[in-house]
GUKE-626594 format. One record per residue: y, z, x of N, C-alpha, C in turn; residue in one letter. Coordinates in Angstrom, 3 decimals. Each point is the difference from the previous one (the first is absolute). Example, Ala and Ser with C-alpha at 12.3 -4.5 7.8 and 13.67 -1.06 7.14 Angstrom:
! residues 2
[[-5.690, 7.800, 13.190], [1.190, 0.000, -0.890], [1.200, 0.000, 0.900], 'A']
[[1.050, -0.720, -0.350], [1.190, 0.060, 0.820], [1.090, 0.730, -0.770], 'S']
***
This chain:
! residues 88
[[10.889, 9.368, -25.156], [0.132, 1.313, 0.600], [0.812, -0.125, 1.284], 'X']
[[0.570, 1.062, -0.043], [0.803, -0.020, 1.370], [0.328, 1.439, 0.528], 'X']
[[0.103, 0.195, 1.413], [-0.031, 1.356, 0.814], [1.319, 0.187, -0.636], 'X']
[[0.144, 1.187, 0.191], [1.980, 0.440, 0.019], [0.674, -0.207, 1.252], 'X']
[[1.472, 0.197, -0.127], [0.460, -0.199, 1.457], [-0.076, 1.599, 0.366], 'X']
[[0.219, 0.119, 1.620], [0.387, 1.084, 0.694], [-2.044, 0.208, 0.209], 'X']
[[-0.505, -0.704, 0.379], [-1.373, 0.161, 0.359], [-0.496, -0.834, 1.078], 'X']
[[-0.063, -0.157, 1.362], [-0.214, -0.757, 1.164], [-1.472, 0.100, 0.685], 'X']
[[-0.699, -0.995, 0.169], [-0.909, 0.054, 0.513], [-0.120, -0.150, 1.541], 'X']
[[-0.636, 0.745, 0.696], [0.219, -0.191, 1.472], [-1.671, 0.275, 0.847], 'X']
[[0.049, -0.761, 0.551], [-1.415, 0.091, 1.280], [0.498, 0.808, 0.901], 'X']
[[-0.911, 1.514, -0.289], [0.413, 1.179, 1.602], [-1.400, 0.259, 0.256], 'X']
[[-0.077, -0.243, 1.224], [-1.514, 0.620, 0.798], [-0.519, -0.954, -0.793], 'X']
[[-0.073, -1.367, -0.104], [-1.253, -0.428, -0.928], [-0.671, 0.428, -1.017], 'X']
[[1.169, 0.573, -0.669], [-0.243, 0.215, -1.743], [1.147, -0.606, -0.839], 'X']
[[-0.175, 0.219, -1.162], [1.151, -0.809, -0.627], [0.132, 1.225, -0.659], 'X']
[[0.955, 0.169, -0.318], [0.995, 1.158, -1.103], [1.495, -0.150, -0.593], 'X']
[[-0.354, 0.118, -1.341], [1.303, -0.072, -0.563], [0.528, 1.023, 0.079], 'X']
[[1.567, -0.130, 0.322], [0.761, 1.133, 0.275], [1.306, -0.335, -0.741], 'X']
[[0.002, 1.146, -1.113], [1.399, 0.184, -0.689], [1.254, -0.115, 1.169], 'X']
[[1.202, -0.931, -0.697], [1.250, 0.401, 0.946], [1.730, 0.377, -1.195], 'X']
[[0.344, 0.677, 0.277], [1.661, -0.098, -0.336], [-0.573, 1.499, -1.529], 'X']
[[-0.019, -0.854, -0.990], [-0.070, 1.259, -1.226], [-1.306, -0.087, -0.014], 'X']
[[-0.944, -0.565, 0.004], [-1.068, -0.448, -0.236], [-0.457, 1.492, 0.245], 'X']
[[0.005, 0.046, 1.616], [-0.573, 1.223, 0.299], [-0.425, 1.293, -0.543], 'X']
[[1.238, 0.593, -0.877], [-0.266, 0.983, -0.375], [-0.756, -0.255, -1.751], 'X']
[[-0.182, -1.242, -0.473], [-0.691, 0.025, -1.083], [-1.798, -0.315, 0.608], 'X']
[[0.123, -0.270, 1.082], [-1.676, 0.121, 0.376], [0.428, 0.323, 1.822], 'X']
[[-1.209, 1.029, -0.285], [0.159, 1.193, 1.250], [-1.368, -0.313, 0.979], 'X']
[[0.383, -0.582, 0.545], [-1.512, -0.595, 1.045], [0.015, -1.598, 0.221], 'X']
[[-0.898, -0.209, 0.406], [-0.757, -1.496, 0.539], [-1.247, -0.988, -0.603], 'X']
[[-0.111, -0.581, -0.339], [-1.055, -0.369, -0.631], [-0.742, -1.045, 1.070], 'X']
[[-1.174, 0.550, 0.625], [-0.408, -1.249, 1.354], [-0.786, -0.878, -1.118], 'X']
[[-0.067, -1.483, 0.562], [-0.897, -1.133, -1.272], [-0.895, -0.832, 1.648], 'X']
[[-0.697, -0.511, -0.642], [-1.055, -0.924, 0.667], [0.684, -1.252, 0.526], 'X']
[[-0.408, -0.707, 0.553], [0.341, -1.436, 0.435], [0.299, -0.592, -1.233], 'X']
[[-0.900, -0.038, -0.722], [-0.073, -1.086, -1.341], [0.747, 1.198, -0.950], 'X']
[[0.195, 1.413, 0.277], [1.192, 0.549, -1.110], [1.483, -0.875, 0.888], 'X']
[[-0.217, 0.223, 1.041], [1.189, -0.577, 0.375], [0.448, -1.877, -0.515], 'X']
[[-0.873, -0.697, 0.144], [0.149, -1.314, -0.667], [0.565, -0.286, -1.659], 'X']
[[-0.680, 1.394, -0.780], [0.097, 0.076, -1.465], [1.064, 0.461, 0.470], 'X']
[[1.123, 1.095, 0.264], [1.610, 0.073, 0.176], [0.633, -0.915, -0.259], 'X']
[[-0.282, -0.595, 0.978], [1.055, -0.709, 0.708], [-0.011, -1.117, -1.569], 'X']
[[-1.175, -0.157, -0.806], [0.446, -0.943, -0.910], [0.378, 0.829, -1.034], 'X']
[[-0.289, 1.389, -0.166], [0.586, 0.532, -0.957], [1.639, -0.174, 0.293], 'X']
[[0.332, 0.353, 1.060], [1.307, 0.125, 0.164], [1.107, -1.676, -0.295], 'X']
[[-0.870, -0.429, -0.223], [0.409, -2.033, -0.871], [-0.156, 0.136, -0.642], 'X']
[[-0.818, 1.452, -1.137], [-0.010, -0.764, -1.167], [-1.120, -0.629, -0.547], 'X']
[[-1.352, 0.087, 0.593], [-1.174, -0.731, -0.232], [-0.463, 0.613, -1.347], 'X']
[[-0.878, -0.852, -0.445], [-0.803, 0.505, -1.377], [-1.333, 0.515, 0.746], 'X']
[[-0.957, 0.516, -0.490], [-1.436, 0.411, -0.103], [-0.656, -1.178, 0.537], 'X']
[[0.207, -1.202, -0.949], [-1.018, -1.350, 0.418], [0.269, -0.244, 0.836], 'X']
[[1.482, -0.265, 0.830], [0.551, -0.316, 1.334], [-0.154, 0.866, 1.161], 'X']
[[-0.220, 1.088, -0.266], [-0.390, 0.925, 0.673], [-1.876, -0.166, 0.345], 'X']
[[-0.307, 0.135, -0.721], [-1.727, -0.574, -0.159], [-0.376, -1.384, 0.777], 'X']
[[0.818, -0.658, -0.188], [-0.085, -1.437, 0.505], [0.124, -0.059, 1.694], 'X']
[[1.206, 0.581, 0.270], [0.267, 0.469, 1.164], [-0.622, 1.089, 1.204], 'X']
[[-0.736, 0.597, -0.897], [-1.363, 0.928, 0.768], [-1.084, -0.311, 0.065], 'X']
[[-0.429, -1.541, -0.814], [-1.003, -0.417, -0.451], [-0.099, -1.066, 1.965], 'X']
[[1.289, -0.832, -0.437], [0.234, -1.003, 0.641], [-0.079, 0.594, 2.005], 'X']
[[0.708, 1.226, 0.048], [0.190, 0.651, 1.637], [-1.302, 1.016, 0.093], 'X']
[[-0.671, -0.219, -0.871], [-0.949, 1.062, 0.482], [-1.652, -0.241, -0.197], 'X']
[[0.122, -1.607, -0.737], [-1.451, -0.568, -0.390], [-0.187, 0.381, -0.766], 'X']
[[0.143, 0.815, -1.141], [-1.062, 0.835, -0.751], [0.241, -0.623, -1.512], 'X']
[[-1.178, 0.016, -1.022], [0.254, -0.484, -1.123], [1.392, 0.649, -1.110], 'X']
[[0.072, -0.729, -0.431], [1.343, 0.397, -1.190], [-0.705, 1.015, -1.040], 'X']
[[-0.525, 0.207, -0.296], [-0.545, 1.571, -0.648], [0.211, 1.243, 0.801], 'X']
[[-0.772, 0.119, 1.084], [0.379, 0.726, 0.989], [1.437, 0.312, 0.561], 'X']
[[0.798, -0.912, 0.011], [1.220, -0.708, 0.677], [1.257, 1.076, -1.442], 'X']
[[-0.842, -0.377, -0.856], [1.015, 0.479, -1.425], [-0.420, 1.395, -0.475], 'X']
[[-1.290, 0.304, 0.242], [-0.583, 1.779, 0.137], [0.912, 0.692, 0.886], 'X']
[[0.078, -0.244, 1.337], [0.986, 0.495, 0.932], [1.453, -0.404, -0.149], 'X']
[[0.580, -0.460, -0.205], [1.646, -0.374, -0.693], [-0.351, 0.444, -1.238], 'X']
[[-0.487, 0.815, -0.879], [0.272, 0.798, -1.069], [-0.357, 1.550, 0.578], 'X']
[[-0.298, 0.179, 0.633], [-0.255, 1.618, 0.813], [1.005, 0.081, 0.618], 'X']
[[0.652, -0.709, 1.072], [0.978, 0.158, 0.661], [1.216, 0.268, -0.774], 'X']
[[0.112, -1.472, -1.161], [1.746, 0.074, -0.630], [-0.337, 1.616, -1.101], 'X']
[[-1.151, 0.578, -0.375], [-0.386, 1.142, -0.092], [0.635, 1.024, 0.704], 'X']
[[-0.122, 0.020, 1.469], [0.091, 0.553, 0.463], [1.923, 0.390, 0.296], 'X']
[[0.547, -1.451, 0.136], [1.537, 0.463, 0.302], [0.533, -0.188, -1.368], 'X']
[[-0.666, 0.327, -1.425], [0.968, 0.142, -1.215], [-0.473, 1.367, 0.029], 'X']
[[-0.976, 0.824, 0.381], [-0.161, 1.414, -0.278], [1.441, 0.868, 0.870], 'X']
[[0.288, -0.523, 1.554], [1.034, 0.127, 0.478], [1.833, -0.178, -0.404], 'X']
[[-0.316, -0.817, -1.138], [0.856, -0.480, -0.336], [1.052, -0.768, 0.322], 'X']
[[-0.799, -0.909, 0.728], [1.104, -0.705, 0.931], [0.206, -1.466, -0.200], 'X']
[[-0.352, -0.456, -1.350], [0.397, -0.937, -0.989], [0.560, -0.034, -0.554], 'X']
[[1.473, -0.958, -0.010], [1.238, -0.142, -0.764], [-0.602, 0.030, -1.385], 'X']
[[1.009, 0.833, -0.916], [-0.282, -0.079, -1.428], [0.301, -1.090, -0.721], 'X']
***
């Protein structure tokens, strides 16, 4: 899986929000704010990570077991394919 381009993540006021830039914009109209750990899952979506690597990686920065770790990295990548902001 991977983000599309023209989608930037940025820390304002101590939030994180992705913010469409260039065409992007006008195919999604707003901001999407994400968590610390939405922000960590980005940044590997945007490489290209799989689910397990993603899981592994929330498992590993945040202590928590790999069930849990892979419950939440399937809600989230949930969350930015409903947006549609996963290359086809």
């Amino acid at each position: 899986m991977k983000i599309k381009d023209g989608f930037m993540l940025r820390e304002i006021a101590g939030s994180w929000m992705v913010v469409p830039i260039g065409e992007r914009v006008v195919e999604f109209n707003g901001l999407m704010v994400l968590s610390e750990s939405g922000a960590v899952l980005w940044n590997k979506l945007v490489k290209g990570d799989d689910i397990e690597g993603l899981a592994m990686t929330l498992s590993e920065e945040y202590d928590i077991d790999q069930t849990t770790a892979r419950t939440d990295v399937e809600s989230f990548v949930s969350m930015v394919a409903e947006r549609g902001l996963f290359e086809e």
